[in-house]
C-alpha positions as CSV (number, residue, x, y, z in Angstrom):
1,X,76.5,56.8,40.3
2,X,79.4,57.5,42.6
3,X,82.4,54.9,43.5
4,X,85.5,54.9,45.6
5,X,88.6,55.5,44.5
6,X,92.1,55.1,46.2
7,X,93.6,57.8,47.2
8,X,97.1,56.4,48.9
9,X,95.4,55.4,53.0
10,X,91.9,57.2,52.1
11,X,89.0,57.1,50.0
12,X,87.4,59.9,48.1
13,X,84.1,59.7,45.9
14,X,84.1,61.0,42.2
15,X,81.3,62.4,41.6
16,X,79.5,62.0,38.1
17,X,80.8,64.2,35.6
18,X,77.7,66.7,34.4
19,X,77.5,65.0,31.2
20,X,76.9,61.8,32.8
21,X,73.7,63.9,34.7
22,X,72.5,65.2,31.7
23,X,72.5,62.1,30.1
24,X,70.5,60.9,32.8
25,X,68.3,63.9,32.6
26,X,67.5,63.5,29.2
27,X,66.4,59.8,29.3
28,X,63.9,60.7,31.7
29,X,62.6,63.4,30.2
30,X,62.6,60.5,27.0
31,X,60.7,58.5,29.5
32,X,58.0,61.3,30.4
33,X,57.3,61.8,26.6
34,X,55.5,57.8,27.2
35,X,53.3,58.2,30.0
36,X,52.5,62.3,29.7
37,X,50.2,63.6,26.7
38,X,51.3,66.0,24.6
39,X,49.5,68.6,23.9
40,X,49.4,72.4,21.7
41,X,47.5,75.3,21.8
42,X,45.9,77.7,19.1
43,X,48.3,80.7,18.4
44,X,47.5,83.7,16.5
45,X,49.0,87.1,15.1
46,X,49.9,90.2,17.7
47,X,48.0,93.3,15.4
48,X,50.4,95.2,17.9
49,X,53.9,93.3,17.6
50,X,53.1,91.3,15.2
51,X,54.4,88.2,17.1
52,X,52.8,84.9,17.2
53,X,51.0,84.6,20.7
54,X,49.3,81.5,22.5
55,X,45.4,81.8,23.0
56,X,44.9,81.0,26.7
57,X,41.6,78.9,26.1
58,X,43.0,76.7,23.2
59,X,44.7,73.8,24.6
60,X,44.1,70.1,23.0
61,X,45.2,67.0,23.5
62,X,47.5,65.3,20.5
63,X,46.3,62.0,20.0
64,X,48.5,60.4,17.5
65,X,51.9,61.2,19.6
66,X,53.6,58.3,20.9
67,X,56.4,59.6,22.7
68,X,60.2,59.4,21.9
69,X,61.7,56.7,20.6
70,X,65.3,55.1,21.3
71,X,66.4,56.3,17.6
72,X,64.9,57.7,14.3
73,X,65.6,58.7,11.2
74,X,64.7,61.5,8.3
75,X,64.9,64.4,10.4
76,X,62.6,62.6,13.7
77,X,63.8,62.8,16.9
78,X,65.1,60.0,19.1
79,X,66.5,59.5,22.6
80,X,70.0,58.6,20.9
81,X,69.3,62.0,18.6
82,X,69.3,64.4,21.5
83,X,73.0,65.1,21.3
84,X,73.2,65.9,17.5
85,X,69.8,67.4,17.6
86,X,70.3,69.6,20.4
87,X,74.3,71.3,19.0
88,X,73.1,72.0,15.8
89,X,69.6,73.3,17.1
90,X,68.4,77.0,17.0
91,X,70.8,79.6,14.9
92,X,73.1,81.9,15.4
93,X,71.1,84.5,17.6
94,X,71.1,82.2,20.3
95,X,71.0,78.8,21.7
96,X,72.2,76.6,21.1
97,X,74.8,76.4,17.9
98,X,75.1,80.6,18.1
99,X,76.1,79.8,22.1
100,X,78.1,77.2,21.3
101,X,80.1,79.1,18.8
102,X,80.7,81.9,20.9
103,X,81.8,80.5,23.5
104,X,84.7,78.6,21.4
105,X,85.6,81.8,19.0
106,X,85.5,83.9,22.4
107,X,87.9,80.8,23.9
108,X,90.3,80.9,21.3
109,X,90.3,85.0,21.2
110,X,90.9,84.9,24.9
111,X,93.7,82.4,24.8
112,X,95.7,84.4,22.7
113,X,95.1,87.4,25.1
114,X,96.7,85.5,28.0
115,X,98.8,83.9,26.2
116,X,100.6,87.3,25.7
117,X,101.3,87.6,29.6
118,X,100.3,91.2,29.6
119,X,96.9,90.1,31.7
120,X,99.6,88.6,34.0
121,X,101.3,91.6,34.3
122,X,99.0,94.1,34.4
123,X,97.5,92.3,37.1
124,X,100.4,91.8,39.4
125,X,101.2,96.0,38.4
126,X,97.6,96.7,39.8
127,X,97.8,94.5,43.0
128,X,101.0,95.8,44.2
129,X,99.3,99.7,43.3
130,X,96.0,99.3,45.0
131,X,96.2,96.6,47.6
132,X,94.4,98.5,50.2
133,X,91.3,99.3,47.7
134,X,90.8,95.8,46.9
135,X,88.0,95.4,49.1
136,X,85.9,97.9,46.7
137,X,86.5,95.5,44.0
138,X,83.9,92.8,44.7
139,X,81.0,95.3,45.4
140,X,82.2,97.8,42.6
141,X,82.2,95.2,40.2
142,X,78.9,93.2,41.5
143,X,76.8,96.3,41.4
144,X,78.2,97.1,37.8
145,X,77.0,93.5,36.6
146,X,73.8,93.8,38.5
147,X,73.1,97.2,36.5
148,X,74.2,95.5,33.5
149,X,71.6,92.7,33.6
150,X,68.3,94.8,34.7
151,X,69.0,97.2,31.5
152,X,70.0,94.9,29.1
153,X,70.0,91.4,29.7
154,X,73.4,90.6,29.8
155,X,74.2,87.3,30.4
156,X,76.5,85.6,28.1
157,X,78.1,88.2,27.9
158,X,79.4,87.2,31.6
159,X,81.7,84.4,30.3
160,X,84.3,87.1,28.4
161,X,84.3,88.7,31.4
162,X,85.0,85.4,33.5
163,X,87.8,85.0,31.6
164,X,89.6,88.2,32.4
165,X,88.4,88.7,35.9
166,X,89.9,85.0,36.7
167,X,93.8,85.7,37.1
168,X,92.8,88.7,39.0
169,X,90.3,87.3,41.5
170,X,93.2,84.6,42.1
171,X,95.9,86.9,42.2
172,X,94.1,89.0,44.9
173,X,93.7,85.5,46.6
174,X,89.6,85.1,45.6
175,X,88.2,82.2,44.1
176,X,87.2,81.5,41.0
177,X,83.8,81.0,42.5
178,X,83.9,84.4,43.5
179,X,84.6,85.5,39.8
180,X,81.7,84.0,38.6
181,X,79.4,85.3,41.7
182,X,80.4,89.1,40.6
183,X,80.4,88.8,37.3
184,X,77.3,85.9,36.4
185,X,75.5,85.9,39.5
186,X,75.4,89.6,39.4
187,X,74.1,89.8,35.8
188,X,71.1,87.3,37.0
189,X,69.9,89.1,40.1
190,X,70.6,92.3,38.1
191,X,67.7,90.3,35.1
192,X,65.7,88.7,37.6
193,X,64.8,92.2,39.7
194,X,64.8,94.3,36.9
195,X,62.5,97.2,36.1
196,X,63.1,97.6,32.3
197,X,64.4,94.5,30.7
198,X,63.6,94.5,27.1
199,X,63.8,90.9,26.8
200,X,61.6,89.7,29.5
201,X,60.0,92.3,31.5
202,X,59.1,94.5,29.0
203,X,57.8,91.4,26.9
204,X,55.8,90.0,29.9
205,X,54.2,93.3,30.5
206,X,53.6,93.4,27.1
207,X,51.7,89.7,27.0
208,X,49.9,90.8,29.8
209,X,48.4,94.0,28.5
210,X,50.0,96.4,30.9
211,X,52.2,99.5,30.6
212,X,55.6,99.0,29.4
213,X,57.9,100.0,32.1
214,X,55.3,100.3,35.1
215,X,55.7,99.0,38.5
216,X,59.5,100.6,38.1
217,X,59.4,101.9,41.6
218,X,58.7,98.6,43.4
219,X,61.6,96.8,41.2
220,X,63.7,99.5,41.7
221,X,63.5,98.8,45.4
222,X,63.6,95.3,44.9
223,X,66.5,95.0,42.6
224,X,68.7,97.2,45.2
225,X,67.6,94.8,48.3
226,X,68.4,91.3,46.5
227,X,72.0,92.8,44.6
228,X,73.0,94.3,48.0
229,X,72.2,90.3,49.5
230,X,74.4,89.2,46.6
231,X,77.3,91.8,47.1
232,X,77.0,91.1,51.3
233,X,77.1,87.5,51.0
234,X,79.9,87.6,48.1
235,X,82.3,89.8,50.3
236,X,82.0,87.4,53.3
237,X,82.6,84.5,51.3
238,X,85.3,85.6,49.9
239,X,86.9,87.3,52.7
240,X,86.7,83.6,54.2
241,X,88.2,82.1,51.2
242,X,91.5,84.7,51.3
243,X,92.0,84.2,54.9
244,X,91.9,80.4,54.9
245,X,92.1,79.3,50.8
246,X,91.6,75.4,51.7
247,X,88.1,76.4,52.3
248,X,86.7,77.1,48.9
249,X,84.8,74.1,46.9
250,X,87.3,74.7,44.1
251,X,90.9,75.3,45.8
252,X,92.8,72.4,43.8
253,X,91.7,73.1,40.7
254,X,92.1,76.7,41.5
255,X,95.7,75.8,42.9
256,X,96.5,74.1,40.0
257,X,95.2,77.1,37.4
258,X,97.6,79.5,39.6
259,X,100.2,77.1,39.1
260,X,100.1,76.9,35.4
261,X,100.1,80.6,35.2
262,X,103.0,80.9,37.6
263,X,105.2,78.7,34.9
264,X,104.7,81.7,32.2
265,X,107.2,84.1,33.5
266,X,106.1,87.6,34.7
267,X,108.7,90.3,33.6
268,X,108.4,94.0,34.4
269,X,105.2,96.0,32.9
270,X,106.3,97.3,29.7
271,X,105.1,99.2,25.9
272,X,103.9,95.9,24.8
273,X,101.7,95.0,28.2
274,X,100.2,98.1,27.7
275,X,99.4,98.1,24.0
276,X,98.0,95.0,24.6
277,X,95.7,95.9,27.5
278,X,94.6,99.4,25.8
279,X,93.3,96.7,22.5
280,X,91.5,94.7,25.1
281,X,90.4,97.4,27.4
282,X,89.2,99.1,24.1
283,X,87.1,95.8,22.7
284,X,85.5,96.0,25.9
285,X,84.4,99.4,25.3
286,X,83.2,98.7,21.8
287,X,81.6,95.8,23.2
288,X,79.6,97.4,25.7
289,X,78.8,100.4,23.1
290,X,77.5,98.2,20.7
291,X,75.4,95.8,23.3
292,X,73.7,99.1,24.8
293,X,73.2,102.0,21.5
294,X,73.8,98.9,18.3
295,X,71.4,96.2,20.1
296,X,74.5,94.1,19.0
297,X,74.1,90.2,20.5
298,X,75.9,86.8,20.3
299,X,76.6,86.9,16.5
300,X,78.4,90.6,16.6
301,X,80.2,90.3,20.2
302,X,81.8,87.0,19.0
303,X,83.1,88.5,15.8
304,X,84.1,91.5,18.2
305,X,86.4,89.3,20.2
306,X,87.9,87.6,17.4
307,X,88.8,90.9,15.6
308,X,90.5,91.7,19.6
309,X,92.2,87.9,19.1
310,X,93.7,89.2,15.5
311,X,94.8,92.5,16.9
312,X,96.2,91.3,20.0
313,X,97.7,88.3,18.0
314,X,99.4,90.5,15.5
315,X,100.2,92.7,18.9
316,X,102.1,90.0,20.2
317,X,104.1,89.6,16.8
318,X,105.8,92.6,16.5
319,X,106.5,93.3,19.8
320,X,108.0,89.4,19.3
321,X,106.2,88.6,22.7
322,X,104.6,85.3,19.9
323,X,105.6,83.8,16.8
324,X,102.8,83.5,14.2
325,X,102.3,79.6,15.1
326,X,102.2,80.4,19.0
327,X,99.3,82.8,18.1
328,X,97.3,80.1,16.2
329,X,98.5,77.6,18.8
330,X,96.9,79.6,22.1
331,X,94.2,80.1,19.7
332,X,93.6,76.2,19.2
333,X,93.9,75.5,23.2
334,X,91.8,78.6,23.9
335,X,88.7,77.1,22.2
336,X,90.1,73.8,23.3
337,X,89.7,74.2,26.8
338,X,86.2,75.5,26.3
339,X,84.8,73.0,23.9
340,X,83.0,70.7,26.9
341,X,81.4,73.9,28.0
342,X,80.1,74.2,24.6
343,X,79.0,70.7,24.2
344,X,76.5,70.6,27.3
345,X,75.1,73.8,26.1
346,X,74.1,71.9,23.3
347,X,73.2,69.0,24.9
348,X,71.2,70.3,27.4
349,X,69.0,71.7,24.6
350,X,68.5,68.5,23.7
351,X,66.0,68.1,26.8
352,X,63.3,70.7,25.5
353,X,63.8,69.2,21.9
354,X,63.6,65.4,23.1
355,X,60.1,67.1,25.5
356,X,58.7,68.1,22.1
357,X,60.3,71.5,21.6
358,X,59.1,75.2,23.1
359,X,56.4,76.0,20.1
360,X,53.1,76.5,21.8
361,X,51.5,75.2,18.4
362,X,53.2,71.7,18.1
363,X,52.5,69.1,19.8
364,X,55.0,69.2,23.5
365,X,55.0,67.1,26.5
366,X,56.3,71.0,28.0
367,X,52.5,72.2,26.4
368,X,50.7,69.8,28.9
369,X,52.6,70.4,32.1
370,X,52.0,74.1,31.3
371,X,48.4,74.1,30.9
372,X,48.3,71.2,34.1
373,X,49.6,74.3,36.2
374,X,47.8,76.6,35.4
375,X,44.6,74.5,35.7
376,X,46.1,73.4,39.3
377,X,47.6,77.3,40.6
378,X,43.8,78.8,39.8
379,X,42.1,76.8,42.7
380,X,44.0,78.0,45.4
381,X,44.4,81.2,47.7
382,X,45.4,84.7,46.7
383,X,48.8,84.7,48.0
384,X,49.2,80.9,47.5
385,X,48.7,81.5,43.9
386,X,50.9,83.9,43.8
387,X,53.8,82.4,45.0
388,X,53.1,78.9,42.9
389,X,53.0,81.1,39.8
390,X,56.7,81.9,41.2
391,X,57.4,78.3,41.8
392,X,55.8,77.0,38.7
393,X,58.0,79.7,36.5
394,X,61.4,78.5,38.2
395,X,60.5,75.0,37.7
396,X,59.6,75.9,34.0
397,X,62.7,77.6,33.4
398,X,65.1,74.8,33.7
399,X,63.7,73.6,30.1
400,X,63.0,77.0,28.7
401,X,66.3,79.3,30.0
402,X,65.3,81.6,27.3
403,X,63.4,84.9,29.3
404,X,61.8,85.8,26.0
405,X,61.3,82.5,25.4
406,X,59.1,81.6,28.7
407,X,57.1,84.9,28.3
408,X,55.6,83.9,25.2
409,X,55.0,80.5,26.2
410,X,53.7,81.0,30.2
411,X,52.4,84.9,30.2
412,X,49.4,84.0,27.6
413,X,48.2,81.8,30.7
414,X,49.1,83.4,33.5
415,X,47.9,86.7,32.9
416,X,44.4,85.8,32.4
417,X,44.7,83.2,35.3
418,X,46.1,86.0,37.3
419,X,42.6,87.9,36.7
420,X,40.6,84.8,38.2
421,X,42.5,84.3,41.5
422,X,42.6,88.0,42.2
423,X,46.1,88.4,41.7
424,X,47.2,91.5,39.7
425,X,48.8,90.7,36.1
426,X,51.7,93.3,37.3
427,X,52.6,90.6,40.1
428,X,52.1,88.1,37.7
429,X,55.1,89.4,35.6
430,X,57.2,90.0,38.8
431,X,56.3,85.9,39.2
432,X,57.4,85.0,36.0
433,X,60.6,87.5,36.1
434,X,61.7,86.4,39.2
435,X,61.0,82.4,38.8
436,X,62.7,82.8,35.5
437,X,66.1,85.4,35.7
438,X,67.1,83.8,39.5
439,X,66.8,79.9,38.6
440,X,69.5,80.7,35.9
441,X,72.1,80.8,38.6
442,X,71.8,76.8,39.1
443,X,69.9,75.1,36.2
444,X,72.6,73.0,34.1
445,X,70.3,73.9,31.1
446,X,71.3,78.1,31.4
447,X,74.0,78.4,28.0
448,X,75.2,81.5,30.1
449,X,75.8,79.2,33.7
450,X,77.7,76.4,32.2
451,X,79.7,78.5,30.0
452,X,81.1,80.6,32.8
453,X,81.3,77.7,35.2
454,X,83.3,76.2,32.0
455,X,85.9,79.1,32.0
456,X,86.4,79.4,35.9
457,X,86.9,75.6,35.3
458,X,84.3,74.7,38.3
459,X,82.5,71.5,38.1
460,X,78.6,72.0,37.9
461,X,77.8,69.8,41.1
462,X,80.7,72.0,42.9
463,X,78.7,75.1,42.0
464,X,74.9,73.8,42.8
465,X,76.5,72.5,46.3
466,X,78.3,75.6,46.8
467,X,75.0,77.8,45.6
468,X,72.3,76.4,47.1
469,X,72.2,78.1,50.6
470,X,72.9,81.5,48.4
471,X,69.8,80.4,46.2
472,X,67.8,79.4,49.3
473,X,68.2,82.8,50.7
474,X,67.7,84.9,47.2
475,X,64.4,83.2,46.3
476,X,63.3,83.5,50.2
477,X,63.8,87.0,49.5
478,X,62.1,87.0,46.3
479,X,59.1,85.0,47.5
480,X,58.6,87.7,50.1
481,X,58.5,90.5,47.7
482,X,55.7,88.8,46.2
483,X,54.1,88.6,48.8
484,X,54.4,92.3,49.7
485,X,53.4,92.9,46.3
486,X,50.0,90.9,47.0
487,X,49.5,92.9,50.1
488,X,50.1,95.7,48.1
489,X,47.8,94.7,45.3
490,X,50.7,96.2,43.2
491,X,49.8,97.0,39.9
């Protein structure tokens, strides 16, 4: 998959571009649907939520499915359908067209902002202000994202947030990896450990028939161990990258970002910089009002940063830093440069669709491997089970990324297979919250990942190289919280 290519008296090797993996991806998982049954459970009506909800004891085999084909027709699905299939799947609350769609309208907003030069400037203004506090900046800002994904979820929000961080973390002379590790990686440790989630621990717990909320003192101490492993290994990566910059997995593409900035021209801080900034500074308030006290999500954040794109737009007008065409043009390139983000989002939804979708009641390939583990995790050890459940749920999560999503689907199993091996349905949830919020920092499948990795412009095979010793110590950590909550027969 790889080939040399000249490079004057040396030789380099290109490595496949991610939508030549997920290609790849896909027609195995088209493959599987031929030799692996598919299978559906019964389902009935929550009295309590009044969700649907898989019964544990209900699975079947589906006879009459043949697998995938190479192509269909009248609304079937085929291996060649995945692409279409996958973009215009789901709606606008979520994944994929709502993702897609916000990541471009949230593109286009944000290349209007820097178009302006007033990020520019505020950021050179701040780093010649506070250049001996910039070392409070990475675990400031880490602990802030952290917070912000054990209360409420955030995740895509992460990619606005890329964008603005960017020009400073380079500025400062970071990374961009290091903008997505305080800002993404943060959010998913913040998720993974969190004690009051309402959109996967608080719906797992609520599956498995136990108290909203309880266990909070055990995740409390476990969500403050793994952020600080994130905010210590952060700092000394990026203390490494600003004394030697030739060392980060990104630096050319970094270089050349810096270099494209340094051809807009920085002039002195003035009214309109800071009119500007106050509008951006100010959607980022409303933002984060409406996320925490409106429940506001990708529909109403996108819509938020486009009315920030027409202020700041019309900003830029009358202070005459942009004609009217300029606006629409940075607009245009904004959403430009982010469309392949938004294409492998969709995409990579095509891999649960092409698998037989995420319904519990249809006929799935994903049905079968889910009722196969759980059949396979009940026949071992305490603490072995345990720590499969964890395995199995990280494993699980790179075809259902949604949180919510793999509640519904794996707690309705787990929690009663949890009773049978002697394993308490409380660490069953810490299992499933773990497997599921810290496999989102590599899985090419996360909508969240792949459009921040997309804005920080960092390739997906430079980020799972770059991530996997920081994954291989997080889940070591994570693994042995579980089993000191075994020990602990926490409940």
């Amino acid at each position: 998959m790889t080939k040399p290519v000249s490079n004057g008296n040396t030789k380099t090797k290109v490595m496949p571009d991610a939508f030549i993996i997920l290609f790849f991806v896909v027609l195995l998982a088209a493959l599987a649907t031929h030799f692996i049954p598919a299978g559906k459970f019964a389902t009935e009506i929550n009295q309590e939520t009044g969700k649907k909800v898989l019964v544990s004891d209900s699975y079947q085999v589906v006879t009459d499915y043949d697998g995938v084909p190479l192509f269909a027709a009248g609304g079937d699905i085929g291996f060649f359908n995945f692409a279409f299939e996958g973009m215009v799947s789901g709606d606008k609350w979520g994944s994929a067209i709502g993702v897609m769609m916000f990541i471009i309208l949230t593109g286009g907003a944000f290349g209007i902002v820097m178009k302006t030069g007033a990020v520019d400037n505020g950021v050179f203004a701040l780093i010649s202000k506070t250049q001996k506090l910039e070392q409070l900046f990475i675990p400031i800002l880490f602990t802030l994202f952290s917070i912000g994904g054990a209360i409420f979820g955030m995740g895509e929000e992460a990619i606005a947030f890329c964008i603005v961080l960017l020009p400073l973390m380079l500025a400062i002379g970071y990374d961009s990896i290091t903008t997505v590790m305080v800002t993404y990686v943060a959010t998913q440790i913040g998720f993974a450990a969190s004690w009051m989630n309402p959109f996967s621990v608080a719906i797992a717990q609520g599956i498995a028939d136990i108290p909203l909320m309880s266990g909070m003192e055990f995740r409390l101490v476990m969500w403050f161990v793994l952020t600080a492993i994130g905010v210590v290994f952060t700092m000394r990566y990026a203390a490494n990258i600003k004394a030697e910059p030739k060392l980060s997995p990104n630096y050319h593409i970094d270089k050349n970002f810096k270099a494209d900035e340094a051809e807009q021209s920085v002039r002195a801080f003035d009214k309109a910089d800071s009119a500007i900034l106050l509008s951006f500074f100010l959607t980022i308030a409303w933002v984060i009002w409406g996320v925490i006290s409106q429940g506001y999500y990708i529909p109403e954040i996108a819509s938020q940063f486009f009315t920030m794109g027409v202020i700041i737009g019309t900003l830029a007008v009358l202070f005459k830093r942009l004609n009217i065409n300029q606006v629409a043009d940075a607009f245009k390139q904004g959403a430009k440069d982010l469309l392949p983000a938004a294409m492998i989002v969709g995409m990579a939804k095509g891999i649960v669709i092409i698998l037989g979708g995420d319904q519990a009641d249809e006929a799935s390939v994903l049905n079968t491997i889910l009722y196969a583990a759980a059949n396979a995790i009940g026949e071992l050890p305490t603490a072995l089970s345990a720590l499969l459940m964890f395995i199995f749920q990280s494993i699980f999560n790179f075809f259902i990324a949604s949180g919510s999503g793999q509640a519904a689907l794996t707690m309705p199993l787990m929690a009663p297979l949890s009773d049978l091996v002697g394993v308490s349905r409380q660490t069953a949830v810490l299992a499933f919250q773990l497997g599921d919020g810290l496999t989102n920092l590599i899985i090419p499948t996360s909508a969240s990942l792949i459009g921040c990795l997309g804005v920080a412009r960092i390739d997906w095979l430079v980020w799972a190289k770059f991530i996997s010793k920081f994954m291989l110590l997080i889940m070591s950590s994570a693994a042995l919280f579980i089993v000191i909550a075994v020990s602990i027969n926490f409940s």
